[in-house]
gemmi code that builds the backbone of each chain (N, CA, C; Angstrom):
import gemmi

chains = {
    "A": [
        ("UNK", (55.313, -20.384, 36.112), (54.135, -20.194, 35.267), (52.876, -20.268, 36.127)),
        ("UNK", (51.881, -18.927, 35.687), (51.015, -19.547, 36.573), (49.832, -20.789, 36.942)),
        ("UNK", (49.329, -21.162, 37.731), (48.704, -22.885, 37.289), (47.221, -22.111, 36.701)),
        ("UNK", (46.601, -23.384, 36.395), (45.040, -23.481, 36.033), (45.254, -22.934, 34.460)),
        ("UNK", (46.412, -22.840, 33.555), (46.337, -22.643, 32.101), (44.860, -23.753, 31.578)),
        ("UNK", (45.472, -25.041, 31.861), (44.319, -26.054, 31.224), (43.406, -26.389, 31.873)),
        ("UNK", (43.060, -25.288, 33.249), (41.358, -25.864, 33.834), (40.784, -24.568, 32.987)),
        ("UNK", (41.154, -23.673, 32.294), (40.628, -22.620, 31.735), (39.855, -23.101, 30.850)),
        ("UNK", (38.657, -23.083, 30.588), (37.727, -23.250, 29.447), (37.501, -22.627, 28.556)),
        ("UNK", (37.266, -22.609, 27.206), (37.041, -21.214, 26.083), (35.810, -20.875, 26.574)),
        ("UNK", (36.026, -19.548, 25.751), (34.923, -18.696, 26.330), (33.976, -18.304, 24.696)),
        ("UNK", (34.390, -18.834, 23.755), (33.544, -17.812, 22.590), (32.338, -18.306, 22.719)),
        ("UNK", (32.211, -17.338, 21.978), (30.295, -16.342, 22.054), (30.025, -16.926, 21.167)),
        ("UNK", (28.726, -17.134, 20.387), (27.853, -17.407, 19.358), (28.748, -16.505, 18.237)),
        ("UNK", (28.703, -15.139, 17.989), (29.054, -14.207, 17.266), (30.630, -14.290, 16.722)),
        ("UNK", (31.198, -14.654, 17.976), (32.560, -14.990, 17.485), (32.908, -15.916, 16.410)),
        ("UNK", (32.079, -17.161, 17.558), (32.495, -18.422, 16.398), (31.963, -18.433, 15.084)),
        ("UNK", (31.288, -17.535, 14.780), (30.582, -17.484, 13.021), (31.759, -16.861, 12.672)),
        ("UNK", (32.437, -16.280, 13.043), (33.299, -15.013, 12.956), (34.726, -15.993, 12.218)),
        ("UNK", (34.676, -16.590, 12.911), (35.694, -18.152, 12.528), (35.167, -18.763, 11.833)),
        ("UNK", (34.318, -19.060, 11.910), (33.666, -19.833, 10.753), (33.617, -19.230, 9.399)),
        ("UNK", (33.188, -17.951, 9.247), (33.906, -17.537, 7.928), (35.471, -17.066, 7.745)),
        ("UNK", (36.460, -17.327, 8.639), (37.620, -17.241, 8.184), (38.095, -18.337, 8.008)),
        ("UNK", (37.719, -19.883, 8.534), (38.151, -20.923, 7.707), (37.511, -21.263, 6.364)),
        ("UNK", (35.989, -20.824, 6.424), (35.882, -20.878, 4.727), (36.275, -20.153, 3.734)),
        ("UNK", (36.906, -18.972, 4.064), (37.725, -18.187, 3.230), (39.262, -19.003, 3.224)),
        ("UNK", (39.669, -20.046, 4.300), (40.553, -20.219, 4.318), (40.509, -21.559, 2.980)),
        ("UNK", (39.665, -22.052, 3.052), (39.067, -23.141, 2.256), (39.026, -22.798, 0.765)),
        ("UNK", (38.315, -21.411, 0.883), (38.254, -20.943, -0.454), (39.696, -20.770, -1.359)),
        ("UNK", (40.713, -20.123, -0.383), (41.945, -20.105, -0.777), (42.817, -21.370, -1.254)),
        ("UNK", (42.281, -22.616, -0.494), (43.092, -23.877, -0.802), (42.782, -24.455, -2.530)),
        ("UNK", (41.114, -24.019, -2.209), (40.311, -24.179, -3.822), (40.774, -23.614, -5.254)),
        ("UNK", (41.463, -22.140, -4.417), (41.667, -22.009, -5.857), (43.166, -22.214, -6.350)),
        ("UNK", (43.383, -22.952, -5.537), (45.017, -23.419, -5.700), (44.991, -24.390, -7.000)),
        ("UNK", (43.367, -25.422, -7.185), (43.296, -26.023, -8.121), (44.401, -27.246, -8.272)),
        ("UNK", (44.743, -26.709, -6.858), (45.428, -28.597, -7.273), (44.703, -29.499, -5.862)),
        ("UNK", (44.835, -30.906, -6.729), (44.091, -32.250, -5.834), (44.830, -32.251, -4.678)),
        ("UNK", (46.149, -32.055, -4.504), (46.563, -32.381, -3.127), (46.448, -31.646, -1.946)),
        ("UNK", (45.184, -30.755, -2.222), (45.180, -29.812, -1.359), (43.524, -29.843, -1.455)),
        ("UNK", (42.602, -30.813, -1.864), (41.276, -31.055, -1.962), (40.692, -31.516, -0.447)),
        ("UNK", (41.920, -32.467, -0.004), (41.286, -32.925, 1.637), (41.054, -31.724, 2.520)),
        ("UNK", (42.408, -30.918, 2.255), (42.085, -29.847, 3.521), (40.862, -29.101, 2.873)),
        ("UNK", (40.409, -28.477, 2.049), (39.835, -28.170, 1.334), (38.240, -28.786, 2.131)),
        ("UNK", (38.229, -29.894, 2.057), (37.187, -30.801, 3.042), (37.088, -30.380, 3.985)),
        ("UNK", (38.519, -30.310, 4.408), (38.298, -30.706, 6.403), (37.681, -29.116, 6.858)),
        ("UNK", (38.207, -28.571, 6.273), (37.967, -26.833, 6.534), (36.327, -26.802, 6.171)),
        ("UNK", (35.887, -27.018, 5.266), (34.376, -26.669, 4.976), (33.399, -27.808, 6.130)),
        ("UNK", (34.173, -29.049, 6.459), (33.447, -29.690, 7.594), (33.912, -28.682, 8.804)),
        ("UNK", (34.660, -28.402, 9.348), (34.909, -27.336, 10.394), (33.723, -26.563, 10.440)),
        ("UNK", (33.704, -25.871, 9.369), (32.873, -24.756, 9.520), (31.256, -25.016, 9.583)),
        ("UNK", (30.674, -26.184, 9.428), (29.365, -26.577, 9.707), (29.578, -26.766, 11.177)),
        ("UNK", (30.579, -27.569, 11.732), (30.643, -27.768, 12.641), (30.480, -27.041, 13.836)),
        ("UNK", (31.754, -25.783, 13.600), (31.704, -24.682, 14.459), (30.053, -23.731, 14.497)),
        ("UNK", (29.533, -23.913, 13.445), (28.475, -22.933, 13.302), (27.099, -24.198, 14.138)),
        ("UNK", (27.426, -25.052, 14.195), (26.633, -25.862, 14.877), (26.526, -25.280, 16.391)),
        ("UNK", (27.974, -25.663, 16.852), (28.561, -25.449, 18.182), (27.679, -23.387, 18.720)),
        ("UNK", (27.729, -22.716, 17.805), (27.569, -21.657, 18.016), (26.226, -22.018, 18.355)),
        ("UNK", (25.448, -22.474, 17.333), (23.563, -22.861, 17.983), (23.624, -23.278, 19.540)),
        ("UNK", (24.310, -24.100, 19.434), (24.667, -24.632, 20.707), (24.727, -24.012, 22.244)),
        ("UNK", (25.544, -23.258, 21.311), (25.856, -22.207, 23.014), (24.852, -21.640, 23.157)),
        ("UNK", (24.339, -20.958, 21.742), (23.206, -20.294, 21.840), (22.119, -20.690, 22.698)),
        ("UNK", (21.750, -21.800, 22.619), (20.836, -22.628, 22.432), (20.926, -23.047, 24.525)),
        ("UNK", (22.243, -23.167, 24.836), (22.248, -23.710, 25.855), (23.162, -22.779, 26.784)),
        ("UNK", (23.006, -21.614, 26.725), (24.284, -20.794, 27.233), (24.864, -20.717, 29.111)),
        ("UNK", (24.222, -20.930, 29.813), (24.540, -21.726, 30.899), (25.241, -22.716, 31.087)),
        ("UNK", (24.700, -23.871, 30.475), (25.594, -24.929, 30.086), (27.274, -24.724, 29.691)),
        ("UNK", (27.056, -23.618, 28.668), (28.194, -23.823, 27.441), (29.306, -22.739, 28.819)),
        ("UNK", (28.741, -21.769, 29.708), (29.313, -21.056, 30.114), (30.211, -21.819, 31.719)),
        ("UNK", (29.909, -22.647, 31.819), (30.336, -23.656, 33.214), (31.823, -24.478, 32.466)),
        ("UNK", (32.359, -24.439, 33.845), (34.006, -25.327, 33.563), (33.490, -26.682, 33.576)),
        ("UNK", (34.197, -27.442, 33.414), (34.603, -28.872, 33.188), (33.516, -29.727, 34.597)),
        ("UNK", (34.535, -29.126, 35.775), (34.000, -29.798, 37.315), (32.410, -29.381, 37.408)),
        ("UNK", (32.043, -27.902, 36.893), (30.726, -27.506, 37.743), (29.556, -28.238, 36.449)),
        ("UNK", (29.923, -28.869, 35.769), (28.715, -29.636, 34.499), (28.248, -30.989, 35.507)),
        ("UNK", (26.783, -30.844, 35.170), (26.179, -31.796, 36.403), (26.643, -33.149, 35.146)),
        ("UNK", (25.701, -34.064, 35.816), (25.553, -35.674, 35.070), (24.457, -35.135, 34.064)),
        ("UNK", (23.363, -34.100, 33.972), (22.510, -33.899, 33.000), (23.101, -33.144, 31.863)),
        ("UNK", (23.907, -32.396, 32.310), (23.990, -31.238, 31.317), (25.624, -32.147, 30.450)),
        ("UNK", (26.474, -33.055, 31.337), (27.715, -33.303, 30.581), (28.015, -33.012, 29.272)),
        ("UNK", (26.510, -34.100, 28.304), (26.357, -34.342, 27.427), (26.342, -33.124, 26.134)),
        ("UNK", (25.731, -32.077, 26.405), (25.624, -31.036, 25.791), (27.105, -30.381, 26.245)),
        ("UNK", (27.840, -30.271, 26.944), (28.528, -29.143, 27.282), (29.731, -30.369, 26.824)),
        ("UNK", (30.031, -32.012, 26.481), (30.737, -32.149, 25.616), (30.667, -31.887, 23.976)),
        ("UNK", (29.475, -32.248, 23.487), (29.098, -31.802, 22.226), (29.725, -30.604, 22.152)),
        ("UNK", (29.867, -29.479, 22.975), (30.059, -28.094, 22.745), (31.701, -27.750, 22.528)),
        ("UNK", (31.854, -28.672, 24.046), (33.567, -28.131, 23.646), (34.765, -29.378, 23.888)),
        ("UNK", (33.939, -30.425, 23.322), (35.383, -31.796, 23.485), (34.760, -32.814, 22.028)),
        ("UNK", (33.853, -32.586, 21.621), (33.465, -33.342, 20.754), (33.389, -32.827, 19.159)),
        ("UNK", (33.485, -33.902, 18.421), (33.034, -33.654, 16.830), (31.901, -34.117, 16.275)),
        ("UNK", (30.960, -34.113, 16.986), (29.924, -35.052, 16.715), (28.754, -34.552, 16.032)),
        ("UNK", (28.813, -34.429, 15.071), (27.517, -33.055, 14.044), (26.025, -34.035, 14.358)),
        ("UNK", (26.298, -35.239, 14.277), (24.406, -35.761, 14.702), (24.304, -35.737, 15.640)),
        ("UNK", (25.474, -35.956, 17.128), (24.599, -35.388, 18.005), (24.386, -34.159, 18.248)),
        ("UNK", (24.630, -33.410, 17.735), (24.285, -31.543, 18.369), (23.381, -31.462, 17.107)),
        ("UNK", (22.806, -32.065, 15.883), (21.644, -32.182, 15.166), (20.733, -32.681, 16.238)),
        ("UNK", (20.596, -34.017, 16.944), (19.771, -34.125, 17.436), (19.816, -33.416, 18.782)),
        ("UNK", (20.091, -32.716, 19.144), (19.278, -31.984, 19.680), (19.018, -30.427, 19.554)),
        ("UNK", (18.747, -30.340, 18.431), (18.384, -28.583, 17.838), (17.505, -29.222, 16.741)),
        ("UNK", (16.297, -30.094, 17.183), (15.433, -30.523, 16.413), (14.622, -28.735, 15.723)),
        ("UNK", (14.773, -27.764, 16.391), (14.067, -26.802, 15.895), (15.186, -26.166, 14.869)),
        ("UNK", (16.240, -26.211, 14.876), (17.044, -25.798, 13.204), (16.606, -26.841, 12.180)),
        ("UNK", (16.242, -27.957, 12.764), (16.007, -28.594, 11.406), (14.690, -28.623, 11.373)),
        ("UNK", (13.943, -28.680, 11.653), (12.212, -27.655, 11.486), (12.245, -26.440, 10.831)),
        ("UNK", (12.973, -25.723, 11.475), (13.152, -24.127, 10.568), (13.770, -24.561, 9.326)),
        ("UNK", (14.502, -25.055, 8.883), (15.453, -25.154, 7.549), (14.391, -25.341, 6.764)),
        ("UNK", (13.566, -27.085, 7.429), (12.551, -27.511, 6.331), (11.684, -26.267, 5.975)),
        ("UNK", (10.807, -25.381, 6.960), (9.792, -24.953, 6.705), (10.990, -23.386, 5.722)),
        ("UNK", (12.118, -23.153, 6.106), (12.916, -21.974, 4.943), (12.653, -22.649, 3.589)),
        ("UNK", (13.217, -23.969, 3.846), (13.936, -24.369, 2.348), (12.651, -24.874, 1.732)),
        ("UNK", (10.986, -24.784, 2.695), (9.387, -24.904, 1.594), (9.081, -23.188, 0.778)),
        ("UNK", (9.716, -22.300, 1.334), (9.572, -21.229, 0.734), (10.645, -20.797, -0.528)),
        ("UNK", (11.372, -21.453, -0.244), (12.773, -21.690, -1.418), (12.429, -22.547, -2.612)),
        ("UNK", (12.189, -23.563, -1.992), (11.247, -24.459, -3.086), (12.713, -25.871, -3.108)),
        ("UNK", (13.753, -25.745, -1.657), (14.870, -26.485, -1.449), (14.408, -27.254, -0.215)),
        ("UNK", (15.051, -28.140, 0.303), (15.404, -29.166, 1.209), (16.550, -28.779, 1.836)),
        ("UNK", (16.508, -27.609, 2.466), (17.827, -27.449, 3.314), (17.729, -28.080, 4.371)),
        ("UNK", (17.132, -29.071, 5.151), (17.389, -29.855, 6.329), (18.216, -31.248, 5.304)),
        ("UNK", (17.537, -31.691, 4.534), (18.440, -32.639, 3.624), (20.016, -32.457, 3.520)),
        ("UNK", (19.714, -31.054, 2.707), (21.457, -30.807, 2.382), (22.393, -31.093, 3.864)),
        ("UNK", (21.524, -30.277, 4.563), (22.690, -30.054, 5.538), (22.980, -31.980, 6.606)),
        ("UNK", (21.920, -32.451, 6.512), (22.274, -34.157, 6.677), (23.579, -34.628, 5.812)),
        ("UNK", (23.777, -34.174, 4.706), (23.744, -34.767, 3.851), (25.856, -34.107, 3.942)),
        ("UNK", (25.518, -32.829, 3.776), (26.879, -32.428, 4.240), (27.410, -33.000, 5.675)),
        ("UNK", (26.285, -33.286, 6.965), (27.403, -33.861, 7.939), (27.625, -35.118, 7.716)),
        ("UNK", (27.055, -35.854, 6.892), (27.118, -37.415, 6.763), (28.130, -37.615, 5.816)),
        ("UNK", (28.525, -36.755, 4.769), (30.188, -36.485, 4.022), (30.858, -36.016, 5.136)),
        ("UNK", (30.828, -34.889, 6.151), (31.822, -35.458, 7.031), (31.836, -36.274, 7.848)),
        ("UNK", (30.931, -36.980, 8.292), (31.257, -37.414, 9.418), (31.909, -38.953, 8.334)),
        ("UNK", (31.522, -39.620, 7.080), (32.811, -40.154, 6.465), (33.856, -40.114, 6.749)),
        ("UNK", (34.057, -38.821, 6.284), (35.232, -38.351, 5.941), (36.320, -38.268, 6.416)),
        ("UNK", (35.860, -37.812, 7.930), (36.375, -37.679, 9.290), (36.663, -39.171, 9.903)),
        ("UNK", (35.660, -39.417, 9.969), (35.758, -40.905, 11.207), (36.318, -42.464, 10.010)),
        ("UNK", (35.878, -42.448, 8.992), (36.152, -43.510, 8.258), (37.118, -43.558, 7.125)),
        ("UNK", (36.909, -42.673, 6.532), (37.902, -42.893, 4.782), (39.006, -42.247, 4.781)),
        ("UNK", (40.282, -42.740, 4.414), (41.665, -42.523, 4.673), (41.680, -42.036, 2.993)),
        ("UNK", (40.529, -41.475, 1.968), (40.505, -41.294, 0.606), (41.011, -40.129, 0.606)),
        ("UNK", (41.858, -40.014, -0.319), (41.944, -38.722, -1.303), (40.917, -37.968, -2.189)),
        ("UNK", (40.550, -37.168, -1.287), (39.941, -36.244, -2.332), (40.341, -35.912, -3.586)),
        ("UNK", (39.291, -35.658, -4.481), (39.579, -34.762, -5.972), (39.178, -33.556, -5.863)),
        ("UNK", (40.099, -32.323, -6.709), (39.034, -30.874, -5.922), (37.973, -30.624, -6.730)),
        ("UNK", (37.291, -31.390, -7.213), (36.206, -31.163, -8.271), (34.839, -31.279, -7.388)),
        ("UNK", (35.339, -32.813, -6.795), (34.798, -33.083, -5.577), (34.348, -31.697, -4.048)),
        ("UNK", (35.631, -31.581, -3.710), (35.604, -30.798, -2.969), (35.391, -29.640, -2.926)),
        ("UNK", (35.651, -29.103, -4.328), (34.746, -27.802, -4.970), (33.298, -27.934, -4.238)),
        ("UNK", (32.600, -28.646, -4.715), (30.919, -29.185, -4.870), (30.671, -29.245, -3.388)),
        ("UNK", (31.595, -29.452, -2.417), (31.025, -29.215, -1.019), (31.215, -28.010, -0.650)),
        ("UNK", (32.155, -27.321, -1.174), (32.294, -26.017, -0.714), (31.165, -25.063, -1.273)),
        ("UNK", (30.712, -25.328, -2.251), (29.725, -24.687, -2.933), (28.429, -24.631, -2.003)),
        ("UNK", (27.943, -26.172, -1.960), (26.815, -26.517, -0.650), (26.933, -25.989, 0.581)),
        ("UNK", (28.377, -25.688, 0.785), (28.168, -25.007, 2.332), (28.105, -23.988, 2.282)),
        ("UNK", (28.750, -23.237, 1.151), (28.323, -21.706, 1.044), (26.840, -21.283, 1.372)),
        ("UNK", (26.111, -21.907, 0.903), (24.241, -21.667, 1.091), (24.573, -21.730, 2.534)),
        ("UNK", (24.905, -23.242, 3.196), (24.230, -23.381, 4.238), (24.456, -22.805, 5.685)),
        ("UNK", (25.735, -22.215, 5.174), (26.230, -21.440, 6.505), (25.499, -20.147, 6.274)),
        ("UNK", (25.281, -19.691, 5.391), (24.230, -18.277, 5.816), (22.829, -19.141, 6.560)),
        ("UNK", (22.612, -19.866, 6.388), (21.409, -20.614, 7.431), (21.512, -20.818, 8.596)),
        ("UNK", (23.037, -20.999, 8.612), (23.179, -21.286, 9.940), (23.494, -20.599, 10.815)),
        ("UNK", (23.775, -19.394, 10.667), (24.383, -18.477, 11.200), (23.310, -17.394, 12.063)),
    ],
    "B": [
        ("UNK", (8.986, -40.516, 13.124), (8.736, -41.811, 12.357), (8.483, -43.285, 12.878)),
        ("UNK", (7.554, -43.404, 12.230), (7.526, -45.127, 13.042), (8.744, -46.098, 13.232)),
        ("UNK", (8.690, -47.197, 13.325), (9.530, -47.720, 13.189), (8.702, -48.692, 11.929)),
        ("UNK", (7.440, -48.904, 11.530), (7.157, -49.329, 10.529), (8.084, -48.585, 8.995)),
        ("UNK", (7.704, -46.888, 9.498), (8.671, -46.446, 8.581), (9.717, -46.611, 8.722)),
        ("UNK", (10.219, -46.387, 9.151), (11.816, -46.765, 9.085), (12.108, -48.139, 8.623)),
        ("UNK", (11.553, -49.146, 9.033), (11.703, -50.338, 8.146), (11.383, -50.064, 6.455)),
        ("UNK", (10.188, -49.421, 6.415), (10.138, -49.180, 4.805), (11.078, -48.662, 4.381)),
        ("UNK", (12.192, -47.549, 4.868), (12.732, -46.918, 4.130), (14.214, -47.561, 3.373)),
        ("UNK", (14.059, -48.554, 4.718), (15.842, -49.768, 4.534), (15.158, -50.383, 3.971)),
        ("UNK", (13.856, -50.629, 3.219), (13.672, -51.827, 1.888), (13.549, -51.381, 0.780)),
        ("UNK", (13.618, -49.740, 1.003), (13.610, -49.000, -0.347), (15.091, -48.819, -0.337)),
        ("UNK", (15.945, -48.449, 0.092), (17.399, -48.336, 0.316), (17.942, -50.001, -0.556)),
        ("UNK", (17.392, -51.104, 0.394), (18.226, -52.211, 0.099), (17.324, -52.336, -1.419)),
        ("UNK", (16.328, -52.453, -1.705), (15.941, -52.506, -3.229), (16.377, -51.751, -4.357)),
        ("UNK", (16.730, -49.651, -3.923), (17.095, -48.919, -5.551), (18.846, -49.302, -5.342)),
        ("UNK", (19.257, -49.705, -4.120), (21.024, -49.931, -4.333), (21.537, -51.448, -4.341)),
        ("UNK", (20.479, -52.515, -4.291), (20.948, -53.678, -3.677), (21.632, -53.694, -2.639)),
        ("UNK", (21.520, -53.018, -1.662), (22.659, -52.530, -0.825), (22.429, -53.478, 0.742)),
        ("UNK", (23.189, -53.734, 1.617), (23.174, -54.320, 3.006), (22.854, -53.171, 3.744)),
        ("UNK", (22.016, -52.610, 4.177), (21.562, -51.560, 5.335), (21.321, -51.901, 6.696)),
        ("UNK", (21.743, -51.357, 7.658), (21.665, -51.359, 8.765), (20.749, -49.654, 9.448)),
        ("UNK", (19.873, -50.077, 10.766), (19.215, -49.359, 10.403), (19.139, -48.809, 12.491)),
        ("UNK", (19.501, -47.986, 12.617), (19.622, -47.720, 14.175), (18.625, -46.734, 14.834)),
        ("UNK", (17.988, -47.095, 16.193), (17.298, -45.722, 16.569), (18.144, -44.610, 17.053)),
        ("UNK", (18.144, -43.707, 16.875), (19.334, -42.254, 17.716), (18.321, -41.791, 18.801)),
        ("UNK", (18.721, -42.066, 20.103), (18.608, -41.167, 21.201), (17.758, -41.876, 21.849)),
        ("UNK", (16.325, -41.218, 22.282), (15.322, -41.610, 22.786), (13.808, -41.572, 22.354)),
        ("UNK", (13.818, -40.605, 21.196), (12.542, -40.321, 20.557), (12.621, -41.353, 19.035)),
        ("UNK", (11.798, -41.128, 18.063), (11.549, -42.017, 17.430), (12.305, -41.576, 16.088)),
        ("UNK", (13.534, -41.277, 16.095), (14.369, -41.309, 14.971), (15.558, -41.514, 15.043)),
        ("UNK", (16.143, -42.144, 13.374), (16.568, -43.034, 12.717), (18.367, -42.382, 12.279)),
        ("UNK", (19.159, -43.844, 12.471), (20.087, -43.222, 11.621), (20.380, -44.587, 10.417)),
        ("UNK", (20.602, -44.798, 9.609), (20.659, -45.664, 8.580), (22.223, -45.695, 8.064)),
        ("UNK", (22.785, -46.979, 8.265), (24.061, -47.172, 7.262), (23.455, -48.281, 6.121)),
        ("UNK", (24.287, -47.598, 4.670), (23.901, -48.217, 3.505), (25.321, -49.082, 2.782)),
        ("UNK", (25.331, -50.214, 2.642), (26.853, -50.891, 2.138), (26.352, -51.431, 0.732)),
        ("UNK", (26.852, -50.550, -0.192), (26.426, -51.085, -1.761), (27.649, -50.875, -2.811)),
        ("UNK", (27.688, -52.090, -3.811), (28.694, -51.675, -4.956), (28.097, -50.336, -5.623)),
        ("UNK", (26.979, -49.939, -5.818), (26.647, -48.554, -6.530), (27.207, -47.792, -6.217)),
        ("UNK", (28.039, -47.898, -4.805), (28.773, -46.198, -4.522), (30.099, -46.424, -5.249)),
        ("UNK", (30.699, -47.367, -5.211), (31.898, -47.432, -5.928), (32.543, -46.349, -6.601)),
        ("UNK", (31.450, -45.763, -7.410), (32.305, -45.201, -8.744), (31.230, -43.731, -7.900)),
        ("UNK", (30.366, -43.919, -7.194), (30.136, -42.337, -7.051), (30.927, -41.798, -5.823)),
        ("UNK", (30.960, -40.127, -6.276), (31.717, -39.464, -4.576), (30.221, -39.215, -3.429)),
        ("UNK", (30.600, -39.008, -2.520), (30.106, -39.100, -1.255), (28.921, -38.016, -1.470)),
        ("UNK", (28.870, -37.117, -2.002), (27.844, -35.897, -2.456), (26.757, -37.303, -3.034)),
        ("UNK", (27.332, -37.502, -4.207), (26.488, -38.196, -5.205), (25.834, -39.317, -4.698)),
        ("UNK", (26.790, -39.961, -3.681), (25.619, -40.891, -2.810), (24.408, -40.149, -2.185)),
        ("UNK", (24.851, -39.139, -1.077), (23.813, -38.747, -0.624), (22.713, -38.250, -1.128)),
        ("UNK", (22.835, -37.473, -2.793), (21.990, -37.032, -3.228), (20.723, -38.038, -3.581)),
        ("UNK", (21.704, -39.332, -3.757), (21.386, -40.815, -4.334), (20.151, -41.130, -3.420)),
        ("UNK", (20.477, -41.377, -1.811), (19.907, -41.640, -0.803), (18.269, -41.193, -0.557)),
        ("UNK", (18.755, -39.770, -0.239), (17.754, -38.584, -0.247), (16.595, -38.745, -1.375)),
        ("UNK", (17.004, -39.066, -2.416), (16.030, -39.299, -3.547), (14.766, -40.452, -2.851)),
        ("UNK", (15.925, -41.359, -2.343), (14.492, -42.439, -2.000), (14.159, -42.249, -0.869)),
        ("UNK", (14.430, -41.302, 0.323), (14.208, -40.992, 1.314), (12.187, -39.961, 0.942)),
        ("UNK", (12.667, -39.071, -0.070), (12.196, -38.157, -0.152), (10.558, -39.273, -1.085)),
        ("UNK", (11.115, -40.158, -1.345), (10.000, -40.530, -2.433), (8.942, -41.683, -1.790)),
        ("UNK", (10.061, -41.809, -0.053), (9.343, -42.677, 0.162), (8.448, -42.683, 1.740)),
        ("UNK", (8.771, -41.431, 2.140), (8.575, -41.180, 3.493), (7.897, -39.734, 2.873)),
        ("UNK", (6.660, -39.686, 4.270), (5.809, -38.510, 4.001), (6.996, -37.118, 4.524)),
        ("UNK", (6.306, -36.227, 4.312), (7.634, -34.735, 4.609), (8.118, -34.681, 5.904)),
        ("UNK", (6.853, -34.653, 7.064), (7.191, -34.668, 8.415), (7.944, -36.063, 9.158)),
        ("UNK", (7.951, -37.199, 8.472), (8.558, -38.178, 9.112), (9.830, -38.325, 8.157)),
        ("UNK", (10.205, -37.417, 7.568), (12.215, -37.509, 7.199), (12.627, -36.613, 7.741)),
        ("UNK", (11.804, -35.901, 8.496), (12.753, -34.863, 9.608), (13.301, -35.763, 11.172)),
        ("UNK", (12.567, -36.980, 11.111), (13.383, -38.158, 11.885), (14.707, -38.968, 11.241)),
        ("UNK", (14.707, -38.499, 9.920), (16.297, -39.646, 9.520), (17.087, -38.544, 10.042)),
        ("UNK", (17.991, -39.481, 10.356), (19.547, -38.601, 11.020), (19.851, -38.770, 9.959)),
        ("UNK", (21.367, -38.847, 10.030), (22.534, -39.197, 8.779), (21.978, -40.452, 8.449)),
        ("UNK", (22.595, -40.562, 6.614), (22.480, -41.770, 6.392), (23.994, -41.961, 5.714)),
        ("UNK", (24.717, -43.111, 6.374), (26.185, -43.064, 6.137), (26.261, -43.896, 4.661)),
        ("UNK", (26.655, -43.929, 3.957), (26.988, -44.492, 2.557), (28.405, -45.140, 2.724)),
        ("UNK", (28.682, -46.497, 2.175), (30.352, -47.005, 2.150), (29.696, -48.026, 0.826)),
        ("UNK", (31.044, -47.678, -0.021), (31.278, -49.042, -0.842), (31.678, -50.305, -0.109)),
        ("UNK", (31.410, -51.280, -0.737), (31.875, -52.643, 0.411), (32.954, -52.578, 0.410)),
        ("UNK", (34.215, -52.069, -0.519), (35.814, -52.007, -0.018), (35.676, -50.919, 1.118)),
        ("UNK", (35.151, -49.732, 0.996), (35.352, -49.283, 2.043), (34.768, -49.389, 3.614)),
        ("UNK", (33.653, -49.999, 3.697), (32.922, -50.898, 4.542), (34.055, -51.779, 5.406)),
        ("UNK", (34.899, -52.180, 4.323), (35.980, -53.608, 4.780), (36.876, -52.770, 5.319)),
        ("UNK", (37.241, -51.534, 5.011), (38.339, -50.738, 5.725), (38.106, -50.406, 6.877)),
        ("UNK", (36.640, -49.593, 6.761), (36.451, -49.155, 7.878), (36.949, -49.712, 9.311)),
        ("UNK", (36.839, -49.185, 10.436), (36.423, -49.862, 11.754), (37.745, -50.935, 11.902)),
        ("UNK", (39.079, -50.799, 10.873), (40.297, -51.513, 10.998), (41.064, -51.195, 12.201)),
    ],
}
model = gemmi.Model(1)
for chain_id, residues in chains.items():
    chain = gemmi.Chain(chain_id)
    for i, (resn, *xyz) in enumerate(residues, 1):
        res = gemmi.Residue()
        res.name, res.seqid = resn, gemmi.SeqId(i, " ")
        for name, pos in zip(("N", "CA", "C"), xyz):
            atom = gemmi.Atom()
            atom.name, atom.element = name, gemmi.Element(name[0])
            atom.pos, atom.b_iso = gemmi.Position(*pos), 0.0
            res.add_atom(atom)
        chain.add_residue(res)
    model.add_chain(chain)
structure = gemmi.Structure()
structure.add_model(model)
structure.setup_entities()
């Protein structure tokens, strides 16, 4: 076999990963309308994915040098961002630092007459629950209601 | 946000939930991430907290200084007690 399979780094683009990002919320959508509870978590985990990934896409965007370097060539400055990008789950830190998506949201969501920097806090702070702390069972009534919220917010984010 | 604000906002937090708040700086600039531990979440889901939150966030901090709250994490005290097991 040949070597360096796992020094290989991904390579997607901004464009791609939205690209994924709406095929797990379609994938999400599909679990939803299954209408049954035992299928409400994934239902979750999939609509947190997809904030996530669409984060990661700002990201690259945002830092594409960074995001484009292997593992060895990431200095001590840049680590931090180029784990956020491709080893981490961490939605507040790659919030804090794209202080200008959440400037833009506020000043979108004053012409909307919404708080889309809120919502979208508000959706990573249900996952990051969700994820890191509560071993709960979802209800899909529940999980309906996030899927709904992310529907808005991924056209924002994208 | 100050950190004056940010103290106001964990006495509006610990006053509309009775809640134990903990209240952290994120990073290096002057914003906030807030954990809230109250029986009020009990019976609500995790949406309904946050919407909960946000209410006194929004009522109690001017517009430009809640673009410093990070997350604000919500746990019932059973789940508080789970957590971090």
């Amino acid at each position: 076999m040949s070597s360096g399979i796992f020094a290989k780094e991904p390579r997607l683009r901004p464009s791609a990963m939205a690209t994924v990002a709406e095929r797990r919320f379609a994938d999400a959508e599909a679990l939803s309308d299954t209408n049954e509870n035992a299928r409400a978590n994934g239902v979750a985990y999939l609509v947190g994915f997809v904030v996530e990934i669409l984060l990661k896409a700002r990201l690259v965007d945002k830092f594409p040098q960074i995001a484009r370097k292997q593992q060895h060539e990431v200095s001590e400055t840049e680590r931090e961002i180029w784990r956020l990008i491709w080893r981490q789950h961490d939605l507040e830190g790659m919030l804090e630092r794209m202080n200008e998506l959440d400037a833009a949201l506020k000043r979108r969501g004053e012409r909307d007459g919404k708080d889309y920097s809120a919502e979208l806090k508000k959706v990573c702070a249900t996952w990051t629950i969700q994820a890191r702390y509560s071993p709960r069972t979802m209800l899909m009534t529940e999980a309906r209601e996030w899927l709904e919220r992310v529907r808005l917010l991924k056209e924002l984010l994208k | 946000m100050t950190q004056e604000q940010a103290n106001s906002l964990a006495e509006a937090l610990r006053g509309r939930f009775q809640a134990e708040v903990d209240v952290e700086q994120v990073g290096d600039r002057m914003r906030f991430r807030f954990g809230v531990v109250s029986p009020q979440f009990s019976q609500m889901t995790q949406l309904q907290r946050q919407d909960a939150v946000w209410q006194v966030v929004d009522a109690t901090l001017p517009r430009e200084a809640t673009l410093d709250v990070s997350l604000i994490l919500t746990f019932s005290p059973a789940e508080f007690a789970d957590a971090g097991r």
